[in-house]
C-alpha positions, 0 to 999 in steps of 0.5 A: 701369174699368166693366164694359163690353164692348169686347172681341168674342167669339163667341157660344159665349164665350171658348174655346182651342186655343192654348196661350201661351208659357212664356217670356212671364213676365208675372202677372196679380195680382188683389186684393181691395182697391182700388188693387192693395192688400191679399190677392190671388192671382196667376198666370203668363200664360205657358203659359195656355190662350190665350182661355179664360175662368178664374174665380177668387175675387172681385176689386176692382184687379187690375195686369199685371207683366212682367219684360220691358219690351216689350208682351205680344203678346195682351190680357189681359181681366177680367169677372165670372164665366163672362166674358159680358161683358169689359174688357180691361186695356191697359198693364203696370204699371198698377193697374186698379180696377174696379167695376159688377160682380162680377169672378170671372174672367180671359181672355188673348186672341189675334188666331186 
């Protein structure tokens, strides 16, 4: 995966007034090495600030986890650091390694 926008955001950049649900149990892991190996951070989707860009230390792969098996009801997005520009990841379970810039930063994004 590539840098490269496909998600549309406002001019002002992802920001929140909507908070997700803490039942949805699903993480979002990010590594510091390729194919989702080595150290790596985590955090819980549910109950984030929905569309508000979150930094974090730099990361190479990154996979989405759910307990559940159906579909996250928002879209999970990565990008360097202050989200200028975001890729969206779009299936659970999935190890994602990214490269053409340096990724610091994360998002979940509702269709308000």
């Amino acid at each position: 995966i590539s840098a490269i926008s496909n998600i549309t955001r406002g001019a002002g950049g992802p920001h929140s007034d909507a908070t997700l649900s803490p039942q949805i149990a699903a993480y979002l892991y990010l590594y510091e090495g390729s194919n989702c190996s080595g150290t790596y951070s985590y955090t819980n989707l549910g109950g984030m600030q929905a569309n508000e860009c979150t930094q974090n230390n730099p990361f190479v792969s990154v996979i989405i986890q759910q307990i559940a098996p159906s579909p996250t009801p928002y879209e999970v997005v990565v990008g360097p650091r202050q989200c200028p520009e975001v890729i969206a990841l779009p299936s659970v379970g999935v190890c994602y390694n990214l490269s053409g810039a340096l990724f610091e930063a994360y998002a979940v994004i509702t269709a308000n």
